[in-house]
C-alpha positions in Angstrom: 64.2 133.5 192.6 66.5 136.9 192.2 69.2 135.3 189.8 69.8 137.8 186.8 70.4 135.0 184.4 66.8 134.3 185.0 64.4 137.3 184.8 61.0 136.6 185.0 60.6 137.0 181.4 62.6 133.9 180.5 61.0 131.7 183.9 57.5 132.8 182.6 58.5 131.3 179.5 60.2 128.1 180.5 56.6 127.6 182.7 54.4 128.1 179.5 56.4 126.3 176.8 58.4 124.0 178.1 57.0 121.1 179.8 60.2 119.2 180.8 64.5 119.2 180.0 63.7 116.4 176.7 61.7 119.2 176.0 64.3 121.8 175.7 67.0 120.1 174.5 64.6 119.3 171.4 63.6 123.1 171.2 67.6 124.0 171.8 68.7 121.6 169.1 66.3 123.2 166.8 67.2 126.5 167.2 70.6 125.7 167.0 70.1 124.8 163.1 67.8 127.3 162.5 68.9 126.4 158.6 67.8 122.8 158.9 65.1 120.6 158.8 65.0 117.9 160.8 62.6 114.2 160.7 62.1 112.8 163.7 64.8 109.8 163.2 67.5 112.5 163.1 66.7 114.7 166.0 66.7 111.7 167.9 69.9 110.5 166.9 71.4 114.1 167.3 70.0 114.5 171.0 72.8 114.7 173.6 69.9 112.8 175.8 69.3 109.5 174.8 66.5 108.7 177.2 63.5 110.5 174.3 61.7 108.3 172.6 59.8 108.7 169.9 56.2 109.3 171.3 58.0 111.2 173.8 59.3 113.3 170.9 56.1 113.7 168.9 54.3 114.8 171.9 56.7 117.8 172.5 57.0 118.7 168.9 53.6 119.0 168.8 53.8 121.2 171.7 56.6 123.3 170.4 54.3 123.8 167.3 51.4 124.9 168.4 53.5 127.8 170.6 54.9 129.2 167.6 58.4 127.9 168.0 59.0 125.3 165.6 57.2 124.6 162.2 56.3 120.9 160.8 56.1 120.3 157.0 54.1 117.6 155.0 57.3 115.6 154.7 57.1 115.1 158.6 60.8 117.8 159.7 60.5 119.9 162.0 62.2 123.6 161.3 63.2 126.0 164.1 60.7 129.1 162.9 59.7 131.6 165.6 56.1 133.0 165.1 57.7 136.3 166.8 60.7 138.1 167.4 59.8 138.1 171.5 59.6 134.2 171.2 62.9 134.4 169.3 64.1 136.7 172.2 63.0 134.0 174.7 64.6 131.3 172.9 67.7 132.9 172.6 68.0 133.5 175.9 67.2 130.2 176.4 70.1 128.9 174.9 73.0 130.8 176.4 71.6 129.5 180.0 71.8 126.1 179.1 75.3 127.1 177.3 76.3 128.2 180.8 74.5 126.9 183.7 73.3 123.7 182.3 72.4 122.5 186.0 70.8 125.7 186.9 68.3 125.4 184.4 67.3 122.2 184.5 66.8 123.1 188.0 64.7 125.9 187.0 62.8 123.9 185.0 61.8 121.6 187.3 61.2 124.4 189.8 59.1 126.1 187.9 56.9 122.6 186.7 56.8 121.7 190.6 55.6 125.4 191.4 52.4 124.3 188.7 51.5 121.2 189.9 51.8 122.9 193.6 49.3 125.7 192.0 47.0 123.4 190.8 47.0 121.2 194.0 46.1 124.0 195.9 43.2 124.6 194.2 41.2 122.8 195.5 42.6 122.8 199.6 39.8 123.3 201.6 40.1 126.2 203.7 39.4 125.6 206.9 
């Protein structure tokens, strides 16, 4: 893909960090408020997707947290804190593709999850 809203950078990021779209609009909504915390109820109920449930939700937090991009507290919010200004970068960069070209990066992002799973099933091909 030679699209320059795209560089590799930001593609090898979506393919490390961000699993699917619910995903991203999760991250995005954070990042967004990078003042706030959110629980779990509200980010929910602030999602333009309704279709995230809460398992769903949990799972890619959890995610999100253990790559350094969001931070969980003892009262169970979540809070947009980057472990690094790169990831920052990344996120950023993030958010003014889905700004403009919604469809193109959900695109990407399943692209790039299909390109995995293609990967992985390769492994073990038998050459013949």
């Amino acid at each position: 893909m030679s699209d320059p809203d795209f560089p590799e950078a930001l593609r090898s990021f979506i393919r490390d960090n961000i699993p699917d779209v619910d995903a991203a609009e999760l991250l995005l909504l954070l990042a967004r408020n990078p003042e706030r915390r959110f629980d779990l109820h509200t980010l929910l109920s602030e999602l333009s997707s309704t279709a995230v449930t809460a398992p769903i939700a949990r799972k890619h937090l959890a995610l999100l947290q253990e790559r350094g991009l969001v931070v969980s507290t003892q009262a169970s919010t979540y809070q947009y804190i980057p472990s690094s200004p790169q990831i920052d970068q990344a996120v950023q960069a993030l958010t003014r593709v889905y700004d403009e070209r919604p469809v193109s990066m959900v695109r990407v992002i399943y692209a790039l999850r299909d390109e995995k799973i293609r990967s992985f099933a390769d492994a073990f091909r038998i050459k013949r």
